[in-house]
C-alpha positions as CSV (number, residue, x, y, z in Angstrom):
1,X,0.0,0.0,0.0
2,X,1.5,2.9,-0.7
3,X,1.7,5.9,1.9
4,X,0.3,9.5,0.9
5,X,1.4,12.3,2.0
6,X,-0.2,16.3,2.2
7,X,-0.7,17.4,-1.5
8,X,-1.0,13.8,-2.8
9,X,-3.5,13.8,-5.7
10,X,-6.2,11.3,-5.8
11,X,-9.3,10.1,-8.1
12,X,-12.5,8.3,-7.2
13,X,-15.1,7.5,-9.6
14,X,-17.8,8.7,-7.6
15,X,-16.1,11.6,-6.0
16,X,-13.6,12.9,-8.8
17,X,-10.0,14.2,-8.0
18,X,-9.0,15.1,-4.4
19,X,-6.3,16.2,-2.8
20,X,-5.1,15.3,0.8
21,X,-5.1,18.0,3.3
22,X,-4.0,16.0,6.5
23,X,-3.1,12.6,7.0
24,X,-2.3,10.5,10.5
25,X,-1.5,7.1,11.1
26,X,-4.1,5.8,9.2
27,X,-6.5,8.4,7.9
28,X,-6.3,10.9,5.1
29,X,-8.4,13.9,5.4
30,X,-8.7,14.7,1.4
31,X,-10.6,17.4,0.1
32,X,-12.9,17.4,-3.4
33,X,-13.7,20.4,-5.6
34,X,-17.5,19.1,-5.6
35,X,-17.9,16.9,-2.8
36,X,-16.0,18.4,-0.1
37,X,-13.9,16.8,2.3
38,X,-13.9,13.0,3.6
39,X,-11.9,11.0,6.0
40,X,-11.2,8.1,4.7
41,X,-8.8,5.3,6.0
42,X,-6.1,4.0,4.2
43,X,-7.6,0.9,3.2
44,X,-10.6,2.8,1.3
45,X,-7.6,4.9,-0.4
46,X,-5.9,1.7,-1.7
47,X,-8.7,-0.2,-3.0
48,X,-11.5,2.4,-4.2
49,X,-8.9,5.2,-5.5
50,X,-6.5,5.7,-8.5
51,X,-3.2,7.5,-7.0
52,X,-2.5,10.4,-9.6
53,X,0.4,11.5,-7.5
54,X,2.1,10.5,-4.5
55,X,3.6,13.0,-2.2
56,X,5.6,11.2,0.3
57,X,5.2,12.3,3.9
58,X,8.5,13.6,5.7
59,X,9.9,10.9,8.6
60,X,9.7,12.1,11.7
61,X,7.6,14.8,12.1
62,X,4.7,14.9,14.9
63,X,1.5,15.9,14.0
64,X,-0.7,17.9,16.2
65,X,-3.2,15.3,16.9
66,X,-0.5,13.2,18.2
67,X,0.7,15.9,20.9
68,X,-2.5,16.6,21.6
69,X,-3.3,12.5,22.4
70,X,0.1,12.7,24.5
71,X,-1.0,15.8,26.7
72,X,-4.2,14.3,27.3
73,X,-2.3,10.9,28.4
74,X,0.2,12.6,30.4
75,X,-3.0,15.2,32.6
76,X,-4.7,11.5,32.6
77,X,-2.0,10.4,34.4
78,X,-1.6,13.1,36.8
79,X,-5.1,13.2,37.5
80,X,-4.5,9.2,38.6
81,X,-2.2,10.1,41.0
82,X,-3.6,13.2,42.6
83,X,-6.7,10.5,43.7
């Protein structure tokens, strides 16, 4: 399967050509000049869409969602002990 990163191009039958605005793990958030955007998981991206072109994520960077997830882990934790 191949991994897409922010600005990789996308078409769907259905749906038309996207482009992906966000990705995570396992999620692309791609957005569509008619339909507007979808989450979809990268198992929907490699079997119901053509890849157009492939813009390969940079290793090692963080995204915000994950940092968010962490803090909330970490004030979870806290929380635990103050009890």
């Amino acid at each position: 399967m191949q991994s897409l990163g922010v600005g990789s191009r996308i078409r769907n039958e259905e749906w038309g050509v996207g482009v992906v605005i966000q990705r995570t793990y396992d999620q692309c958030v791609v957005t569509f000049v008619n339909h507007g955007v979808l989450n979809l998981n990268q198992q929907e991206v490699a079997k119901d869409f053509e890849v157009l072109e492939a813009v390969e994520s940079p290793k090692g960077l963080v995204s915000l969602e994950d940092i968010e997830e962490s803090i909330r882990y970490m004030i979870g934790d806290l929380l635990d002990q103050d009890t």
